[in-house]
N, C-alpha and C positions, 0 to 999 in steps of 0.2 A: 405288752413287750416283756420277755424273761428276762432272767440277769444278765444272762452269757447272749444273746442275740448278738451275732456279727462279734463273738470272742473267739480267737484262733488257740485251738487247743491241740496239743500233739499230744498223742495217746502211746506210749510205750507198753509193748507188750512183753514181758521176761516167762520163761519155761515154766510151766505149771497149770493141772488142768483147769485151774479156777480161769484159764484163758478165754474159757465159753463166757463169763461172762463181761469181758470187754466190749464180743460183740453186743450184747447190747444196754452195755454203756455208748458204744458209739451209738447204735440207734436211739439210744434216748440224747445227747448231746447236738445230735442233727435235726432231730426233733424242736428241740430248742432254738435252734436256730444259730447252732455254731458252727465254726467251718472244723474240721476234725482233719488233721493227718495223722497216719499211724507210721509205728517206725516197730519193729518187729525183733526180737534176738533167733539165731539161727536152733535154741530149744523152746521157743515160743512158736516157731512153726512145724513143731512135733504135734502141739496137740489142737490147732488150729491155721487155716491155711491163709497165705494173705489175699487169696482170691475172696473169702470170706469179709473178710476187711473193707476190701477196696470197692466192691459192693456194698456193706453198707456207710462207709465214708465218704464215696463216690468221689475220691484222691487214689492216686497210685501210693502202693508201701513199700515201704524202704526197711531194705534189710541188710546191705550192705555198706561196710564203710567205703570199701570202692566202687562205691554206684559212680560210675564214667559219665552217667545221663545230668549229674548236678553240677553245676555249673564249677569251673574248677577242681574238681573231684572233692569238694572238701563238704560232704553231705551233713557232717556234724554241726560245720558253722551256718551253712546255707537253710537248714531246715530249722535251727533250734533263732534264728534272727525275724523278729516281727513276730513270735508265740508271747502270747497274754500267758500261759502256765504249761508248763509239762507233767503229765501226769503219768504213772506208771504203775498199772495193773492188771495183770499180777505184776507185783515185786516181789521173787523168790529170796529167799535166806542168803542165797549165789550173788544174788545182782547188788542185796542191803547188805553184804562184806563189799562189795566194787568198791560202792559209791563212798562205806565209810575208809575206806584207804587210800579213797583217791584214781582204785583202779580204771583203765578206761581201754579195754583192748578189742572192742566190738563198737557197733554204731550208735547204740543207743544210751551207753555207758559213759562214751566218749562224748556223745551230745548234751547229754547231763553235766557232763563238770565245763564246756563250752557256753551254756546256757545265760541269758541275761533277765531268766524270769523267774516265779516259783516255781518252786518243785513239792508233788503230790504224790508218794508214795502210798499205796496197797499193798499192805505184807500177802501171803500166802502162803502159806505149809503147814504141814504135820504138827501137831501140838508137841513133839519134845524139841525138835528144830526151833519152834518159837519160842521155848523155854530155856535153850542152852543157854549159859552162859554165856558165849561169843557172841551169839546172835542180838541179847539184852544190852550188850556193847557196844556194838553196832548202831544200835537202836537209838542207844543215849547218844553217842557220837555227832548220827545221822540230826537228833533234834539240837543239839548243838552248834550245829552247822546252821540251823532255819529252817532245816526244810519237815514238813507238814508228814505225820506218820496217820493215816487214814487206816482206825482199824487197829487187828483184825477184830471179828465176829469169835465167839465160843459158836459148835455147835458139830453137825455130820460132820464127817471128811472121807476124804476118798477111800481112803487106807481102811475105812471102817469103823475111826475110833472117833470118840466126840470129846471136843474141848478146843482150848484157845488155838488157831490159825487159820478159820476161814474166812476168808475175805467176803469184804463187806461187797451188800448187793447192787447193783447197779442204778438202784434209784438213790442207797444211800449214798454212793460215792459221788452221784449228778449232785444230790445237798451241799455236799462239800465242796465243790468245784464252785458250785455257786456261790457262799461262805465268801470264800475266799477273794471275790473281787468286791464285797460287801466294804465298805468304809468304815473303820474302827472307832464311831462317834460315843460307843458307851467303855472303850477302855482303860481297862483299870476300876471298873465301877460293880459293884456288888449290886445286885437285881433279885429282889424277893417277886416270886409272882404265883396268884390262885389262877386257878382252872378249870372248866369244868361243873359239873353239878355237885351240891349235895344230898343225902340221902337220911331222913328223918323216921326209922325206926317207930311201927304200931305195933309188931311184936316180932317175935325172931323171923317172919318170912316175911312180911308186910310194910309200904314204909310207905312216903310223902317226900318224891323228887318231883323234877320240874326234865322239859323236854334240851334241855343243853348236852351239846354232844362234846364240849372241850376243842374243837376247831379254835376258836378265835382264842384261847388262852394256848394251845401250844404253838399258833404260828408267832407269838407274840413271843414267846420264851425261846424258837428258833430265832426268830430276827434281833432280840437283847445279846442272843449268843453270838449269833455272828457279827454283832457290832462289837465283839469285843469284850463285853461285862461275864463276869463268872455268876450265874445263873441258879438261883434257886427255884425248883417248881414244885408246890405243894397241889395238889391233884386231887378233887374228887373223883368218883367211878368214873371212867371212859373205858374207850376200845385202843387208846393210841399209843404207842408207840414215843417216850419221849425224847427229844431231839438227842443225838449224842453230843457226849461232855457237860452236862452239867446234872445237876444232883433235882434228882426227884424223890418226894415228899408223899408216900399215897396214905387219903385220910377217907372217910365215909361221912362222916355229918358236919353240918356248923361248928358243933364245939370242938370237933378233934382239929375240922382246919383253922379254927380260932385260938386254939391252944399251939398249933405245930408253927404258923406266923409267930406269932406274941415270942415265942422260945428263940426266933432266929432274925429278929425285923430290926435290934439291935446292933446286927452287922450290917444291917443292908443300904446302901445309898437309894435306891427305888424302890419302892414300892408301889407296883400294879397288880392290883386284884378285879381280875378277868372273871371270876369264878361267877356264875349265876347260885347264891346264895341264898338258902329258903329262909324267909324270915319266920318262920314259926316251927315247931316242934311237937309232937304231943305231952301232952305233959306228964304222962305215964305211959311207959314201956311196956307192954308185956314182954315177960319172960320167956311165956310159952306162945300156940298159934291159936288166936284165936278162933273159936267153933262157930261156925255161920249159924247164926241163928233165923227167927220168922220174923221178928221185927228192924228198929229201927238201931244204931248204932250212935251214940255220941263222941265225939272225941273233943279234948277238951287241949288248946294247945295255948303254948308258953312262949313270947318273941326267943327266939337267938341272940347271940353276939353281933353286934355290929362290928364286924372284923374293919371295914375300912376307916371308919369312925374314931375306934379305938385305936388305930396307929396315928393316924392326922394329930390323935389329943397326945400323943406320947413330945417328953420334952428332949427335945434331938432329933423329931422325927425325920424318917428320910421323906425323899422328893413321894407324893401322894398322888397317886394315878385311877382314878374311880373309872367302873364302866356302870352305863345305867341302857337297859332295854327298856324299852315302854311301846307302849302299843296305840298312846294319841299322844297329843301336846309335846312333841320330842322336845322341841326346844325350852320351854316353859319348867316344865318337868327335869330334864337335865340341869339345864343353870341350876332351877332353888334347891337341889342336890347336892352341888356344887357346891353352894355358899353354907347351905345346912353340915356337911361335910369338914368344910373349912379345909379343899383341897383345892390342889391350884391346879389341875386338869381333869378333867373327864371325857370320856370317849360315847358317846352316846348312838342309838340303833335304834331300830323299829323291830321287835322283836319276831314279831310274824315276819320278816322278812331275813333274819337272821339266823335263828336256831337252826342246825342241822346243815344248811346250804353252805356250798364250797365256796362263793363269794359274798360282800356284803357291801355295805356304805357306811363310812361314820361320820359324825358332825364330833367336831372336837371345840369344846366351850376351856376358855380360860380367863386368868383376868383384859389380854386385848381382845379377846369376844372371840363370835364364830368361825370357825373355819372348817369347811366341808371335805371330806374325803369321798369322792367319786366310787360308785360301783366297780369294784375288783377282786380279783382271789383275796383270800382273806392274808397269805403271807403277803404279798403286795401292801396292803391295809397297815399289817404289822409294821412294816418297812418302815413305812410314812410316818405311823405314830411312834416309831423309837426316833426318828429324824426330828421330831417334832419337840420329843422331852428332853431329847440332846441340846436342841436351842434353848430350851428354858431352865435347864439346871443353872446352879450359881457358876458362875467362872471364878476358878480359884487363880 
């Protein structure tokens, strides 16, 4: 089951060609299994039509405030009553002055300050539009008020120039959507977390990683985030993408992420280190590329930092979260980890069945013993195991 399955979500669309990609946000949203109605401004259907919509929401759209077909003509109160969240994207620069002054003289403008849910704006426009001053106004105003500013992206734009106002993509904005009906069990809480592999240096082209792709450490940094915690994530090499809003860390070997923790674990109420951590190093670098030769090669290697070790022993330490792969004896192996550690969780795998793959299983050992996490996408996984360190922090 997703987040949103059976969440009723009204999608507002305002003037702007980033309109294209509402449609498929609403396909991904229906996808998910949420029920979508769309509500339309009469320059939202300049640059996409509600036939477009209503096809893929499979709801009729509403673009009028006197749609006569709603019950009592009153469409604003009628459509915006029973919505889990309103969301609106694009939000033009036009619609983010509406909303910060209160204005309400169309349908969708008027059903927004009507509203009895959240509200999820998507900016979109021209990078000097997003940069005026009124518009930055607005903006403070708008987060003032509560309501969630989604965005925007730097990047292309229509107009031909590149920088801050393109709206975020339609998988990012489904993230946030999802976010937001998440329950806020880590807030107010500072979350340090490793990710990822490390990469141990034979000579400038040549190294010693291991097969970790950083899956399970950023779905874990997404789920800290949407629970609410301000998020730090220290990173070996990956391909990903870190969740938006919180602060990423990128490091190459054990010691640089052993050094970038230790600098900031000080502020942190958690600490999870996700990171598949090489325990050894060689013990000389070359400088330059080593020359193939006809024989045989030694390398001669030095253990690493025990980065989770070394925070457990720190005096203040925060909440201590170990992951251990192994590949026999999960349970056996994870506990004496555990105690060796001197951490009061660990999340433990079968690493052949874990690296790379988009789902996994955890066993989570602590001091009232085992408790198994079933086969699932790895954010799912994530979910479970911040529910899980939520119940076991101290209660202040």
């Amino acid at each position: 089951m997703t987040d949103i399955r059976g969440k009723r979500i009204l999608l507002g669309l305002s003037g702007g060609i980033a309109a294209y990609k509402a449609a498929e946000l609403t396909r991904l949203l229906t996808l998910a299994g949420a029920e979508v109605r769309v509500v339309m401004t009469e320059a939202a259907c300049r640059f996409i039509t509600p036939v477009t919509m209503q096809a893929l929401s499979g709801n009729p759209v509403h673009t009028d405030l006197w749609d006569a077909s709603v019950p009592n003509n009153m469409a604003h109160i009628e459509l915006s009553r029973g919505c889990d969240v309103v969301v609106v994207a694009p939000a033009s620069a036009d619609f983010l002055a509406k909303l910060a002054l209160g204005l309400c003289d169309d349908l969708l403008s008027t059903l927004c300050l009507a509203r009895e849910c959240p509200l999820l704006l998507a900016p979109a426009m021209n990078l000097q539009m997003w940069g005026n001053p009124a518009t930055q106004r607005n903006l403070k105003q708008l987060r003032g008020d509560g309501i969630a500013i989604l965005g925007p992206a730097s990047g292309d734009q229509a107009c031909g120039e590149v920088g801050m106002g393109r709206m975020l993509e339609a998988e990012e904005i489904l993230e946030e959507i999802e976010a937001c009906f998440q329950p806020k069990l880590l807030g107010g809480k500072r979350v340090l977390i490793t990710a990822g592999p490390t990469f141990e240096p034979i000579d400038t082209v040549r190294g010693i990683a291991n097969i970790s792709s950083g899956k399970m450490g950023y779905a874990v940094a997404r789920a800290a985030r949407d629970a609410g915690a301000a998020v730090t994530l220290v990173s070996g090499p990956t391909a990903f993408v870190a969740p938006r809003g919180l602060e990423r860390i990128d490091v190459s070997s054990a010691q640089e992420m052993y050094d970038a923790v230790m600098a900031r674990v000080a502020k942190a109420d958690v600490f999870i280190g996700v990171a598949a951590v090489a325990d050894y190093r060689p013990k000389e670098a070359r400088g330059h590329k080593l020359k193939k030769g006809t024989g045989e090669i030694t390398l001669q290697l030095q253990p690493n930092p025990d980065i989770l070790g070394a925070v457990a022993a720190k005096r203040n330490a925060p909440f201590c979260v170990g992951f251990a792969a192994e590949t026999e004896n999960l349970d056996t192996y994870a506990e004496a980890k555990r105690r060796r550690k001197k951490v009061p969780l660990i999340a433990a795998n079968l690493a052949q069945h874990a690296f790379g793959a988009d789902d996994n299983q955890l066993v989570l050992f602590d001091d009232q013993g085992r408790h198994e996490l079933p086969r699932a996408p790895k954010i799912a996984l994530a979910r479970a195991l911040i529910a899980h360190i939520a119940r076991l922090l101290p209660k202040k």
